[in-house]
Structure formats: C-alpha cells, structure tokens
LODRENMI-978603 format. One record per residue (C-alpha): residue in three letters; residue number from 0; z, x negated, y; chain. Coordinates in steps of 0.5 Angstrom, whole numbers. Example, Ala and Ser with C-alpha at 12.3 -4.5 7.8 and 13.67 -1.06 7.14 Angstrom:
{resn=ALA; resi=0; pz=16; px=-25; py=-9; chain=A}
{resn=SER; resi=1; pz=14; px=-27; py=-2; chain=A}
END
This chain:
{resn=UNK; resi=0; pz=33; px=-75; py=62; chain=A}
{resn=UNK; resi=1; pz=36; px=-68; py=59; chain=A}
{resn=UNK; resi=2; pz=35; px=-66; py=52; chain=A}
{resn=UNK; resi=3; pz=33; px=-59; py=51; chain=A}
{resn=UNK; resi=4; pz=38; px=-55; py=45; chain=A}
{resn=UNK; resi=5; pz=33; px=-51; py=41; chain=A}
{resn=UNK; resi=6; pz=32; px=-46; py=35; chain=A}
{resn=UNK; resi=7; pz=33; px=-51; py=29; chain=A}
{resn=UNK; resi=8; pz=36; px=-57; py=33; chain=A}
{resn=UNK; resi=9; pz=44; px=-59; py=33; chain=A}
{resn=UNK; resi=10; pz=48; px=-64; py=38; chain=A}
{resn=UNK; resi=11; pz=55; px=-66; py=33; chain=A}
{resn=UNK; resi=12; pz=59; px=-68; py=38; chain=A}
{resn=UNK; resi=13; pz=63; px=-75; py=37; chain=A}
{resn=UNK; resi=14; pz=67; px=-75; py=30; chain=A}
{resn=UNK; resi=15; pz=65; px=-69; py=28; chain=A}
{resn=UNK; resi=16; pz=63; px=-68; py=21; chain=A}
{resn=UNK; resi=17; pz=58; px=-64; py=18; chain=A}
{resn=UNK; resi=18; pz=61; px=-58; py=15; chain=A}
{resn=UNK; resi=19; pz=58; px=-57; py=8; chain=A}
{resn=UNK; resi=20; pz=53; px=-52; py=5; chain=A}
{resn=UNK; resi=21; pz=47; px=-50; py=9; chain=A}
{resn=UNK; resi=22; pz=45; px=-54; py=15; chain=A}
{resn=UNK; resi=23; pz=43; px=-50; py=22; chain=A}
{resn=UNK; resi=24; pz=36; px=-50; py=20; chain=A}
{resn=UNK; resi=25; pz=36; px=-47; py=14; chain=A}
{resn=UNK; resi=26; pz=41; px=-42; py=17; chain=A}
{resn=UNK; resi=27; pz=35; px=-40; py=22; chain=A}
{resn=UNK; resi=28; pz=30; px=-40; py=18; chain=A}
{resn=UNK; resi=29; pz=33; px=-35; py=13; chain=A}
{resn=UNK; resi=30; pz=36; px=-31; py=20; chain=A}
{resn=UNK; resi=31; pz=28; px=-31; py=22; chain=A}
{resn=UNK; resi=32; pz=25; px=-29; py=14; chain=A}
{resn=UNK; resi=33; pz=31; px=-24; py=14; chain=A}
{resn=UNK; resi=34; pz=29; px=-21; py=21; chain=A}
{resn=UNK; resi=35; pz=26; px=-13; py=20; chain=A}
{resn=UNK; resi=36; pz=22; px=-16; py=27; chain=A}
{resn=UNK; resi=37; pz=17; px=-19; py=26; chain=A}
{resn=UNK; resi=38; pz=17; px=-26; py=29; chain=A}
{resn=UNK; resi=39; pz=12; px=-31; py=32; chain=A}
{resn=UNK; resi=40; pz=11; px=-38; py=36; chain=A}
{resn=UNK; resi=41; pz=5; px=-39; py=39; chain=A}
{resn=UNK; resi=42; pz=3; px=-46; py=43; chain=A}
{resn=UNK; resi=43; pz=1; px=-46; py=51; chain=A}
{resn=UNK; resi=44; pz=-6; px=-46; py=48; chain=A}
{resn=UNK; resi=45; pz=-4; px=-39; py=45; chain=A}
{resn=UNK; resi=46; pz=-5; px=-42; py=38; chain=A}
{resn=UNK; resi=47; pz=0; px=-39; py=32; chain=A}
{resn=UNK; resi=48; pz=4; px=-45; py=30; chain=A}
{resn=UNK; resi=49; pz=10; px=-41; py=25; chain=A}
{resn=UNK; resi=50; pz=11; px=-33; py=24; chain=A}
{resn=UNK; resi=51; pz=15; px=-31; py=19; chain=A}
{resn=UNK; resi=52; pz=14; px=-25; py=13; chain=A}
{resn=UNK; resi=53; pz=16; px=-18; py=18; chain=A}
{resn=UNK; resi=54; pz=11; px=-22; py=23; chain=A}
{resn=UNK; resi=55; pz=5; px=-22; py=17; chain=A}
{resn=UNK; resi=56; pz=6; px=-15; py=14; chain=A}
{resn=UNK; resi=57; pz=5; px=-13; py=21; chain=A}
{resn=UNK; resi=58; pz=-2; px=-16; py=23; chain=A}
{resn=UNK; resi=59; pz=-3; px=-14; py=16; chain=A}
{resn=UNK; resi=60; pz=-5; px=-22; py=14; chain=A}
{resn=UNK; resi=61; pz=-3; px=-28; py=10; chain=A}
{resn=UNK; resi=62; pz=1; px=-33; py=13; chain=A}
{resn=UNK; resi=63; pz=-4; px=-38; py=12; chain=A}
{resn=UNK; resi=64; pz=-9; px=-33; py=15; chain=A}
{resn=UNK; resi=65; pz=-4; px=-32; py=21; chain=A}
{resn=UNK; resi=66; pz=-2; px=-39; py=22; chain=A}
{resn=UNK; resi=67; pz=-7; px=-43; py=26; chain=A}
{resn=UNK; resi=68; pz=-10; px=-37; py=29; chain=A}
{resn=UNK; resi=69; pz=-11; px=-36; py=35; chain=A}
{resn=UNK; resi=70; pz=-8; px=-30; py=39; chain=A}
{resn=UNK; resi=71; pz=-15; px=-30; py=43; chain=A}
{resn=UNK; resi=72; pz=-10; px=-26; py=50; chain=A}
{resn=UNK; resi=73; pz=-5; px=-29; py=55; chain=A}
{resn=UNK; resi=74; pz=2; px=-28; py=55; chain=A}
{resn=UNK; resi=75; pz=7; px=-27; py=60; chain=A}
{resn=UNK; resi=76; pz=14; px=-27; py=60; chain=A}
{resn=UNK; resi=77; pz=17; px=-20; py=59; chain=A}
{resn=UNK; resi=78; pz=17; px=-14; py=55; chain=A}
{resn=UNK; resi=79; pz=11; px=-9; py=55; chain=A}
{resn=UNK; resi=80; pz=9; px=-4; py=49; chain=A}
{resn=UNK; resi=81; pz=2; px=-6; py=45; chain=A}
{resn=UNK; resi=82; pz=-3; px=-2; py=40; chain=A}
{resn=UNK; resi=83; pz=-4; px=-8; py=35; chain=A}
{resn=UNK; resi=84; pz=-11; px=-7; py=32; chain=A}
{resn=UNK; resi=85; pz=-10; px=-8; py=24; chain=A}
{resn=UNK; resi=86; pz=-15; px=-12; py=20; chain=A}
{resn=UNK; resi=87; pz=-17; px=-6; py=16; chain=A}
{resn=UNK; resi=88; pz=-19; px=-2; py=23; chain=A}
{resn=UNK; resi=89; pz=-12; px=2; py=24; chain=A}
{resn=UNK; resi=90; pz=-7; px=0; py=29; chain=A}
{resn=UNK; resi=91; pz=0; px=1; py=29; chain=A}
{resn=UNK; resi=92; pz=5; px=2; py=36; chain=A}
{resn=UNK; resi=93; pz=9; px=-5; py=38; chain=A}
{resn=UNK; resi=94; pz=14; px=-7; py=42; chain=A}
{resn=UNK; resi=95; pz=13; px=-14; py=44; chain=A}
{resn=UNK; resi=96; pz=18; px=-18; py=47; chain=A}
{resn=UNK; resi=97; pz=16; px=-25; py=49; chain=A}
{resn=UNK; resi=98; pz=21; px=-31; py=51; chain=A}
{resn=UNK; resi=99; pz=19; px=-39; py=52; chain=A}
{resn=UNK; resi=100; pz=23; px=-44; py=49; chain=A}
{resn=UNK; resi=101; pz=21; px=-52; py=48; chain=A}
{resn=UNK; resi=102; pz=21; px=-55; py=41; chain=A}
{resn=UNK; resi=103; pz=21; px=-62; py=39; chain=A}
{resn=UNK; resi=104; pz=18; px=-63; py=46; chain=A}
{resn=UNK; resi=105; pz=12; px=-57; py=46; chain=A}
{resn=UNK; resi=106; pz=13; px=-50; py=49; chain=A}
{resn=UNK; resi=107; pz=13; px=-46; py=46; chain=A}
{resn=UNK; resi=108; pz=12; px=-37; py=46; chain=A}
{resn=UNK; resi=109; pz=16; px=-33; py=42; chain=A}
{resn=UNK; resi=110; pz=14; px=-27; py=41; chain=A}
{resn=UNK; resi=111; pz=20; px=-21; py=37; chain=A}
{resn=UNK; resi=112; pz=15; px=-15; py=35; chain=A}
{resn=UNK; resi=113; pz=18; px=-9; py=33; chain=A}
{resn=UNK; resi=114; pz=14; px=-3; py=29; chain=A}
{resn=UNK; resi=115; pz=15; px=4; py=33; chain=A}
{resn=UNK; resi=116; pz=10; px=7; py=31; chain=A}
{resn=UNK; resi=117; pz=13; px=12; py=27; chain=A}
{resn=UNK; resi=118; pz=17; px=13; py=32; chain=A}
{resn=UNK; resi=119; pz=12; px=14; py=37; chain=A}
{resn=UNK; resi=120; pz=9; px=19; py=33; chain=A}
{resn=UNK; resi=121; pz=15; px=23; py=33; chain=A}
{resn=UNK; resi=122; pz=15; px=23; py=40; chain=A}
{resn=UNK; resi=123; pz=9; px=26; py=41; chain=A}
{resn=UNK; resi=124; pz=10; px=32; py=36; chain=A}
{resn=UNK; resi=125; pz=16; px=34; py=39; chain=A}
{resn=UNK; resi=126; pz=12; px=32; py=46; chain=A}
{resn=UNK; resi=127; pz=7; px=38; py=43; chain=A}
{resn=UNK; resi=128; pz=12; px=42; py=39; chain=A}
{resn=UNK; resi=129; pz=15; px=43; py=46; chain=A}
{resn=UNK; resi=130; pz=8; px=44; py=49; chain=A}
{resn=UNK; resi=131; pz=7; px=50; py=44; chain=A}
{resn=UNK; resi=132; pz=13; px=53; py=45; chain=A}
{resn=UNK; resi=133; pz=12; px=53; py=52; chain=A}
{resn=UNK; resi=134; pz=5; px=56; py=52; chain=A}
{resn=UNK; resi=135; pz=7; px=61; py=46; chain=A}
{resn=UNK; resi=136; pz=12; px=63; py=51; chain=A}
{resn=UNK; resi=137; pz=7; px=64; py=57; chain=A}
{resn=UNK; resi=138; pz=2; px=68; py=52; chain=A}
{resn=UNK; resi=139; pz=8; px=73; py=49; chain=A}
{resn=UNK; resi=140; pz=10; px=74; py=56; chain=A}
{resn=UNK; resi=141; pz=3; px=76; py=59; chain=A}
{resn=UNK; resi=142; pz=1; px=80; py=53; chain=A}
{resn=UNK; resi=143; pz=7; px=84; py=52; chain=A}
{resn=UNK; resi=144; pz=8; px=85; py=60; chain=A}
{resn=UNK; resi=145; pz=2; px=91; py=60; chain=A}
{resn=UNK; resi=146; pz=3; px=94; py=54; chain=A}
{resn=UNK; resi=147; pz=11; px=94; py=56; chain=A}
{resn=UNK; resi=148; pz=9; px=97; py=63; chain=A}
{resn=UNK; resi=149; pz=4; px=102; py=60; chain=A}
{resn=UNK; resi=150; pz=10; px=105; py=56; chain=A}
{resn=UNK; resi=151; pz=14; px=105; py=61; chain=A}
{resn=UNK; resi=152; pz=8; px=110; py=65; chain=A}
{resn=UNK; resi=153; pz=8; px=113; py=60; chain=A}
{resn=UNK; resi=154; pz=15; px=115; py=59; chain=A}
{resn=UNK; resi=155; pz=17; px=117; py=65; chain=A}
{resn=UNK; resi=156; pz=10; px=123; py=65; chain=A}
{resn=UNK; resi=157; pz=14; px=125; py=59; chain=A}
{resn=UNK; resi=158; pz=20; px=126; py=62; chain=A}
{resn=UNK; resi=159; pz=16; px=130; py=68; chain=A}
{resn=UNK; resi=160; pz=17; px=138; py=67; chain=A}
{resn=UNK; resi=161; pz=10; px=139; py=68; chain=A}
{resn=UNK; resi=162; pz=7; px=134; py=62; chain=A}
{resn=UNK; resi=163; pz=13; px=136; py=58; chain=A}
{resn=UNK; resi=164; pz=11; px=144; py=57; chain=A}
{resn=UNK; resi=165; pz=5; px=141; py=57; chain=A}
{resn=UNK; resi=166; pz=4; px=141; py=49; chain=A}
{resn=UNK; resi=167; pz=-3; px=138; py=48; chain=A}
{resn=UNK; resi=168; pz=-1; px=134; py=53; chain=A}
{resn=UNK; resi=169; pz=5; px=131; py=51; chain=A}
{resn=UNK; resi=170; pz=1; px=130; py=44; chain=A}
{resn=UNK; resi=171; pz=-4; px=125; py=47; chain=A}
{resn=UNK; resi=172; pz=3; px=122; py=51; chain=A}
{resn=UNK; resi=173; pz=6; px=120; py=45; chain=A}
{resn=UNK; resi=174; pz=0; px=117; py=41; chain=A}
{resn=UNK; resi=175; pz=-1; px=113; py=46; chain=A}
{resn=UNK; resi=176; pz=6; px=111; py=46; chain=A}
{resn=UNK; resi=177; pz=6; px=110; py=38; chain=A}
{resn=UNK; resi=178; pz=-1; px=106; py=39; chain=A}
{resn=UNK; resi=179; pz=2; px=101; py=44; chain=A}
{resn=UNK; resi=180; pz=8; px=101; py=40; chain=A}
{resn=UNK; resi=181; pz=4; px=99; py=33; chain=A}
{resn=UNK; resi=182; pz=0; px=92; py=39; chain=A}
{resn=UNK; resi=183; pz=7; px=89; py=40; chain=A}
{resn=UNK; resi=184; pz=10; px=90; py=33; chain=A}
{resn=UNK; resi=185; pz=3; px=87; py=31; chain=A}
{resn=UNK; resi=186; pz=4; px=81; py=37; chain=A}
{resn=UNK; resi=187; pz=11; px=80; py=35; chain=A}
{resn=UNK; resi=188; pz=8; px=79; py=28; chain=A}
{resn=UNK; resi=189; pz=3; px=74; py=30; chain=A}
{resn=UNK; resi=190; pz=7; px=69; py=34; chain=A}
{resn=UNK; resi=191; pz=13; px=70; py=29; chain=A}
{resn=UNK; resi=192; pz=8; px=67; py=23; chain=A}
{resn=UNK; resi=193; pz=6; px=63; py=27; chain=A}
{resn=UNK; resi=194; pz=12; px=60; py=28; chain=A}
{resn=UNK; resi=195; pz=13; px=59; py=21; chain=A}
{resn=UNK; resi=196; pz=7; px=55; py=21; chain=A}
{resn=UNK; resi=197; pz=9; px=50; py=26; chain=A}
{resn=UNK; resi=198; pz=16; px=50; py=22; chain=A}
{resn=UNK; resi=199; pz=11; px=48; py=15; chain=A}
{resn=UNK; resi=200; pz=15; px=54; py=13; chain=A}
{resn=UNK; resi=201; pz=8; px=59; py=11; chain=A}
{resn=UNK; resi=202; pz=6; px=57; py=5; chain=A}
{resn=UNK; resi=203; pz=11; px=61; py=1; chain=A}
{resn=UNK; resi=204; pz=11; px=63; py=-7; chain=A}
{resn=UNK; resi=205; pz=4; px=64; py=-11; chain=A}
{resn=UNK; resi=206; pz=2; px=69; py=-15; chain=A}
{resn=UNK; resi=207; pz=-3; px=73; py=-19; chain=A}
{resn=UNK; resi=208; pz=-5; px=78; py=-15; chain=A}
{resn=UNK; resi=209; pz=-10; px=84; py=-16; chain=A}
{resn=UNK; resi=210; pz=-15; px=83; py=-11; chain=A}
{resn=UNK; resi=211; pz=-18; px=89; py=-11; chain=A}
{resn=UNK; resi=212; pz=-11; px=93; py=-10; chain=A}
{resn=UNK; resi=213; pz=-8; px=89; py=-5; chain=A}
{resn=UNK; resi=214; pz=-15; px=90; py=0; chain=A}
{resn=UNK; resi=215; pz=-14; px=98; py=-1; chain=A}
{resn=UNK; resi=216; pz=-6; px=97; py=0; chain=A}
{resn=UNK; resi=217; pz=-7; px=93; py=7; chain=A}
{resn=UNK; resi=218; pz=-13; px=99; py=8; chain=A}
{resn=UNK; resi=219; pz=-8; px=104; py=8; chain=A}
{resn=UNK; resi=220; pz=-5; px=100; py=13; chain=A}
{resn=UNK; resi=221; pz=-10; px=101; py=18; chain=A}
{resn=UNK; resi=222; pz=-8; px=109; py=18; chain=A}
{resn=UNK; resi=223; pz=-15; px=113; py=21; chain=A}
{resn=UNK; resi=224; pz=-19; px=106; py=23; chain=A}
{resn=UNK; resi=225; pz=-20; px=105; py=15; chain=A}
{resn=UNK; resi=226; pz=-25; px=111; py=17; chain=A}
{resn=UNK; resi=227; pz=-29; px=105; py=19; chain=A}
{resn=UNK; resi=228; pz=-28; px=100; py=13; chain=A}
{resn=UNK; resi=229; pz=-33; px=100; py=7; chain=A}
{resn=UNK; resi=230; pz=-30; px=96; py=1; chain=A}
{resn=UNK; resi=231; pz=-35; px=93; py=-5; chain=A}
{resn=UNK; resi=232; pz=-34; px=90; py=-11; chain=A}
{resn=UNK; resi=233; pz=-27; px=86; py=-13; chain=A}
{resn=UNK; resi=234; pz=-25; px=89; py=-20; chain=A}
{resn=UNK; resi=235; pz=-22; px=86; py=-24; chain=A}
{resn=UNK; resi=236; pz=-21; px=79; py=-19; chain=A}
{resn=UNK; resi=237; pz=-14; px=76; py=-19; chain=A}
{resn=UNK; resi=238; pz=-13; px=71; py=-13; chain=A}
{resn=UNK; resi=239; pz=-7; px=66; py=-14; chain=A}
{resn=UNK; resi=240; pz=-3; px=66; py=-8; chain=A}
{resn=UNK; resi=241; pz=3; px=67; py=-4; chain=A}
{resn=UNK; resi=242; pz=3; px=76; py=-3; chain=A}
{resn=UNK; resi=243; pz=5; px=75; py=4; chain=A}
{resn=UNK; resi=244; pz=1; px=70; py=7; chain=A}
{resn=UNK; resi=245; pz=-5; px=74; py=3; chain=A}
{resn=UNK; resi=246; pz=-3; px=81; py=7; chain=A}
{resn=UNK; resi=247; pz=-3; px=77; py=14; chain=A}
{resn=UNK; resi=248; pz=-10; px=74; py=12; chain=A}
{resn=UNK; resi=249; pz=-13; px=81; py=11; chain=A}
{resn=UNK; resi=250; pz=-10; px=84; py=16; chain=A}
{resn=UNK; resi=251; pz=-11; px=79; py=22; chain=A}
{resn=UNK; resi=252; pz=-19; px=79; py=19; chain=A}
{resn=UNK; resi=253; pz=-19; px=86; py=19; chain=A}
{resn=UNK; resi=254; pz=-17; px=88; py=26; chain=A}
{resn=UNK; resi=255; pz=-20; px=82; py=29; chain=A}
{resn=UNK; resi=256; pz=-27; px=86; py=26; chain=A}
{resn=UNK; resi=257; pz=-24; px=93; py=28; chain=A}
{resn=UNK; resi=258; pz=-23; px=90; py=36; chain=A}
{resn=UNK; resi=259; pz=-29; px=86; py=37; chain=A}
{resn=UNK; resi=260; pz=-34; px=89; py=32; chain=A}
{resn=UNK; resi=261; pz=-37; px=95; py=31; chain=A}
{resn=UNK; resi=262; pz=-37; px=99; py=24; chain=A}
{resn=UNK; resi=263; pz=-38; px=99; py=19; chain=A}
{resn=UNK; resi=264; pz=-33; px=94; py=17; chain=A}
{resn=UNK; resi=265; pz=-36; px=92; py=10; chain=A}
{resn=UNK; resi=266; pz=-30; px=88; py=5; chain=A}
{resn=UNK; resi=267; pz=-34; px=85; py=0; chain=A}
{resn=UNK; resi=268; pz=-29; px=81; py=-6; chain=A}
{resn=UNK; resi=269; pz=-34; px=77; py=-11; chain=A}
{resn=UNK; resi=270; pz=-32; px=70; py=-15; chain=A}
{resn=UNK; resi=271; pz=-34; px=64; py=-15; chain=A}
{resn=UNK; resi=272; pz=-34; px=58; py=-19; chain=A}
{resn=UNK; resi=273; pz=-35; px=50; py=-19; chain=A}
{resn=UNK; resi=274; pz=-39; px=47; py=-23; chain=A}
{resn=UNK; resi=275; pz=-33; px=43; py=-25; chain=A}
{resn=UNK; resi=276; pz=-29; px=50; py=-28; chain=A}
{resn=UNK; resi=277; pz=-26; px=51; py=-21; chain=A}
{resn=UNK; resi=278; pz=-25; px=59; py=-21; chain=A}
{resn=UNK; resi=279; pz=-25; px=61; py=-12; chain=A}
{resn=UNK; resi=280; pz=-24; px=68; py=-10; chain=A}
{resn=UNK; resi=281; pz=-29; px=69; py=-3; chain=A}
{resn=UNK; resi=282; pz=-27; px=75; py=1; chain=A}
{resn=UNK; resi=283; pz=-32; px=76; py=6; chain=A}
{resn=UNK; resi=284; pz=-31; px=81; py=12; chain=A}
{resn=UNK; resi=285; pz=-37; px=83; py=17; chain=A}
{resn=UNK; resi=286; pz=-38; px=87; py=22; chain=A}
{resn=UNK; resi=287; pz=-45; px=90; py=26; chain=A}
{resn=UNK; resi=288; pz=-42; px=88; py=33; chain=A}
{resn=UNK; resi=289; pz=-46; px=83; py=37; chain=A}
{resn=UNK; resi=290; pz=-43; px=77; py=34; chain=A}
{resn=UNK; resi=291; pz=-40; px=71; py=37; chain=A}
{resn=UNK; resi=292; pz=-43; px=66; py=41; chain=A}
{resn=UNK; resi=293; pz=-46; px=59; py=38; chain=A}
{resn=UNK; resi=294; pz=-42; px=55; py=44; chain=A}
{resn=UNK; resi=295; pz=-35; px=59; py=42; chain=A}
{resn=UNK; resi=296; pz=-36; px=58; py=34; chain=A}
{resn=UNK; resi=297; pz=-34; px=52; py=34; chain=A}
{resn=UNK; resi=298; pz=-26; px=53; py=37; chain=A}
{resn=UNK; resi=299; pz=-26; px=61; py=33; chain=A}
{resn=UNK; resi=300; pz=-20; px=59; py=30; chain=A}
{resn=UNK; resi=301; pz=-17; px=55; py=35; chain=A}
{resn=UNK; resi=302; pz=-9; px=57; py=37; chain=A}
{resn=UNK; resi=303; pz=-10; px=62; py=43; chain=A}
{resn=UNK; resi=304; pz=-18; px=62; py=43; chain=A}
{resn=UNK; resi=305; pz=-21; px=68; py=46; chain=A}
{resn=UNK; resi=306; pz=-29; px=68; py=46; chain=A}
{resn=UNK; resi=307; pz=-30; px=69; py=54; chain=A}
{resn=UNK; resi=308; pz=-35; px=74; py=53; chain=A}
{resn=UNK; resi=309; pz=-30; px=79; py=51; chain=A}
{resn=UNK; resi=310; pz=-28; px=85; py=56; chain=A}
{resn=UNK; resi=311; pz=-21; px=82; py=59; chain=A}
{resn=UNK; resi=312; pz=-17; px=88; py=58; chain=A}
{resn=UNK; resi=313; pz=-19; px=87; py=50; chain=A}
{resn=UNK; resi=314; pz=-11; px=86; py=47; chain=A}
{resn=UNK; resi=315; pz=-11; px=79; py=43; chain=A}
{resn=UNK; resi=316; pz=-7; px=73; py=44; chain=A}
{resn=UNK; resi=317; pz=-12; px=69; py=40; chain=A}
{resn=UNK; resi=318; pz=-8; px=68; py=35; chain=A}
{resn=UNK; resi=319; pz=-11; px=71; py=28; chain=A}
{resn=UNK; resi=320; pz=-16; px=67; py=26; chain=A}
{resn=UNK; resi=321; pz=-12; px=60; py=28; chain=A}
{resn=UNK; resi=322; pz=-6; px=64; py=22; chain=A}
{resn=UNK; resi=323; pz=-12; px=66; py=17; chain=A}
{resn=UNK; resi=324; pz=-14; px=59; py=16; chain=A}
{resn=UNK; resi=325; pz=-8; px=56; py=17; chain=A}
{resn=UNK; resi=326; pz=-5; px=60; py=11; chain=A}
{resn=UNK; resi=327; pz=-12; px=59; py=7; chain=A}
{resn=UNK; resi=328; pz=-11; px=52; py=7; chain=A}
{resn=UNK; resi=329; pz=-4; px=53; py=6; chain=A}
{resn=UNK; resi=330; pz=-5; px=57; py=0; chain=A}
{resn=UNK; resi=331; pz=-11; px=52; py=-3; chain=A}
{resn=UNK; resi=332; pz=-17; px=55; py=1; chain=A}
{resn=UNK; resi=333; pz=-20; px=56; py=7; chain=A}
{resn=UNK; resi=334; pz=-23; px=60; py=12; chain=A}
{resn=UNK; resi=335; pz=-29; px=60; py=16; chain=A}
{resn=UNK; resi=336; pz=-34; px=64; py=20; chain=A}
{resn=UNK; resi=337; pz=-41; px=65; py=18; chain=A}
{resn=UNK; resi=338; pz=-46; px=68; py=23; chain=A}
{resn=UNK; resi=339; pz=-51; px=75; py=22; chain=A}
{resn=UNK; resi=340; pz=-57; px=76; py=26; chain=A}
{resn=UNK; resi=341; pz=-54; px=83; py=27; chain=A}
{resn=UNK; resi=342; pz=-46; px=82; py=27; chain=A}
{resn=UNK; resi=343; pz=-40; px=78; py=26; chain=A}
{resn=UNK; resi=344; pz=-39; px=75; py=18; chain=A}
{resn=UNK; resi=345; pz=-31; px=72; py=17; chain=A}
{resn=UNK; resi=346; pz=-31; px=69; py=10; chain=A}
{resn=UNK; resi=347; pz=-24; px=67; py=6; chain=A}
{resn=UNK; resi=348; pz=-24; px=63; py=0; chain=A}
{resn=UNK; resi=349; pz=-17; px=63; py=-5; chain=A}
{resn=UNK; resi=350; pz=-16; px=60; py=-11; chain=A}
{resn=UNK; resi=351; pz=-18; px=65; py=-17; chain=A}
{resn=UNK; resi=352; pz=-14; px=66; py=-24; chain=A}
{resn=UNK; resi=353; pz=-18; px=67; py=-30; chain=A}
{resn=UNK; resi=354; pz=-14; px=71; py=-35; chain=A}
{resn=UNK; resi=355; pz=-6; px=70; py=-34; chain=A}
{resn=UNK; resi=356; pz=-8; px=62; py=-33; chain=A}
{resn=UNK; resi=357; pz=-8; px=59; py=-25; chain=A}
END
C-alpha cells in the first residue's frame, strides 16, 4: 500500500534527526495564514473543513461561520474567474484555482482565491476610457469635417476674380467664414474640456465670483446674439466657484438655448437657502422654443446625445450639457432641465457666498 505525502505530513527517512525549532506543520500553517490568497479545504461532500484568515476577509465571514458551511456548488479541477457574492449584498471579482490532494486518507479541494477585483475595474476603465477616446475621435472628425469643408468652398470663391470685386459679396463671404470659424474653436473648446473631465483635471480653483457681472462678460461674448438674451435680477449674488468652469457652464447653456430655442433667452440669477443655513445660487436659463421631448429628457445630459427631432444640419456634437453637469457637480452643485408648456427651462445650482465667508 502506497502512502500519500500530504500538506502537514512528514516521512523521516532512517536515522535522520528531527532538526530543532518549528516543526513541518507549523511551517504550513503559518505559510497558509500568512498567504494574501485566500485559502480553502473543502470535502468530497463540498463541506469547508479549514480556511485561513485571507480566505474569511474574502467571504466576508467568520472562521467559524465558514468553517463546516457548506459551499452549495460542485468543483471542478482547473482554473476559472467567479463573482463571489459577499454577505452584505456586494461582490467582488475572484480568481479560483482548485487542486485535489488527500489528507489523513480524505480527499480533498483546495481552492487558492485571489482578489482581482480592483484590478478588473481598472481594466474596464481603461476598456472605456479607450472606448471614449475612440468615439471622441469619430465625433470630432465628423463634426469638423463640413464645417472644414465649407471654408474651404468659401475660400476658393474669394479668390474668384469676380466674387472678390464684388465688395458686398465678399463681405457676406467672409462673415460666413468668421462664423464657421467661431463653431470649430467653440468645438475644440468642447472636447478639450472634456478631456480634462474624463482626466479628473475640471475641478480647477473656487472663488468669490459676482454673479451678476460675470453673466454680462459671457453675454458680451455672445457678439450680436446677446441681442436675443434678456438678463433678470442676480445683484449683489456671489457663487463660490472655479471662474473658468463657470464661463464654460454659462456659455454651453447659452448656445444650447440660442441653437435650439427660440428668443427670447431669458437668465434669471436668484438665491436659494436651506433650511440648514445652506446659501445655493440658481442660475436658470429658458427659451420659448418647442421644448425637448418627454422620452429624450432623461438622456439630456448624456455625453454625445442630440434630441432626434432636431434638424440634422443643426452644429452640435452633444457634448455641452453632459460639460455643464459634470463641471456643476465638480464645483458642488448640479444641473438639471425642468420642462415649460411653451419652451425649454435649463437650470444651474452653485454653491453662494454670504458676505466675504463661503
């Protein structure tokens, strides 16, 4: 009959002397406990008869809770990757492998568990990070390829003898330019602030910022469009917020309503407290256009999401509003849309300052 060398046991051969200190199973079960692997013996009728400490912070359970369970699946020889289903409801991304060995005449399971659930996660971002990427790249190619291609007509008529002596013409030639112009940089504005959200890098610095001052700035931004934008109320209000992000939540609100709604734009800036004290700046802009339809508000600020029922030559990559509640939320606050039975309400909520305090 053959004896079978198993973990724990030890066959002296003839005259050999047992060396001092820890014996051979002591060193295995500090190996085991040591372990950063989780480690379990289960019995042919898939009973757990030992784990050690990595094994229970794993399962989330006790070692007597866990020892003398029962594992309630089959095992099969190999190894494979499992979703173990944590006592709290969570679960956590684990590779199993299992072997067979016999002690004291029992087979045994021996399952090694090894925790990759950080790093699954972190292939699936970067699995979507490169997804974006790729996406960010088709958008930005499609959506710079017509307005390219009109300032490309465009030069060429300019340089037509006829067009250029024509001083009226030429005029209308080149405002069509500038305006084609002014998309792209807006564009590239847009996917370069995104860029920086997807890098975690938009929360930038707050500040004391005048409320009311700041929406005249972005309005003289907006040239002969601010013609269309009718400003309420905001004296004396202060948001507390990074200045940058603030232009570029005001600015993507104002083109979204100048694109698809109609004027007037109306800004209103009020103040809002909690009743714990809390001090919040609500900025709402609204049009008078028809609206967005009840089944597309829900993915209204999703990245590169544009209401179907737009004309498909409208400019727009669907990028502004997902940058306006990124940055709001970035800097404290939010964004959100709120429907009028005659136009389009976008509403934006900042942290307020009272007096010189945050």
């Amino acid at each position: 009959m053959n004896d079978a060398v198993t973990p724990g046991s030890h066959c002296p051969s003839p005259g050999e002397r047992k060396p001092d200190g820890p014996d051979h199973e002591d060193i295995v079960r500090a190996v085991l406990a040591a372990s950063a692997d989780g480690i379990v013996a289960i019995d042919a009728q898939g009973v757990i008869r030992y784990c050690n400490p990595a094994a229970t912070e794993l399962f989330g359970r006790t070692v007597d809770d866990l020892t003398g369970s029962d594992l309630g699946s089959p095992l099969a020889v190999g190894e494979a990757t499992i979703d173990l289903v944590l006592p709290t409801g969570g679960s956590r991304v684990v590779d199993m492998r299992v072997t067979t060995t016999v002690f004291e005449g029992e087979r045994l399971h021996v399952v090694a568990l090894r925790d990759i659930t950080r790093r699954r996660q972190a292939e699936r971002e970067l699995e979507e990070a490169l997804e974006r990427r790729n996406v960010v790249v088709a958008v930005a190619a499609h959506q710079l390829h017509n307005p390219l291609a009109t300032i490309g007509l465009l030069v060429d008529v300019l340089r037509d003898r006829r067009a250029a002596a024509d001083a009226e013409r030429r005029t209308e030639i080149l405002a069509r330019i500038a305006e084609r112009v002014t998309h792209l940089q807006g564009l590239v504005r847009k996917l370069l602030t995104a860029s920086r959200i997807d890098a975690h890098e938009a929360g930038g610095t707050p500040e004391r910022i005048p409320v009311l001052g700041f929406l005249i700035e972005r309005l003289a931004d907006l040239g002969e469009r601010a013609q269309s934008v009718r400003l309420y109320d905001g004296r004396g209000l202060r948001a507390y917020v990074d200045r940058i992000a603030f232009s570029e939540m005001l600015t993507n609100y104002l083109e979204n309503a100048l694109s698809y709604g109609r004027p007037p734009i109306e800004v209103r800036a009020e103040e809002w407290t909690e009743e714990s004290g809390g001090r919040w700046v609500d900025i709402t802009v609204r049009d008078h256009g028809p609206g967005v339809a009840s089944d597309f508000v829900p993915r209204l600020f999703e990245r590169f999401s544009r209401d179907p029922a737009h004309a498909p030559g409208t400019d727009g990559a669907g990028l502004g509003l997902w940058i306006v509640r990124n940055l709001a939320r970035t800097n404290g606050g939010d964004a959100w849309y709120e429907p009028q039975p005659d136009g389009a309400c976008f509403r934006l909520r900042l942290p307020g300052v009272r007096g010189g305090e945050p």
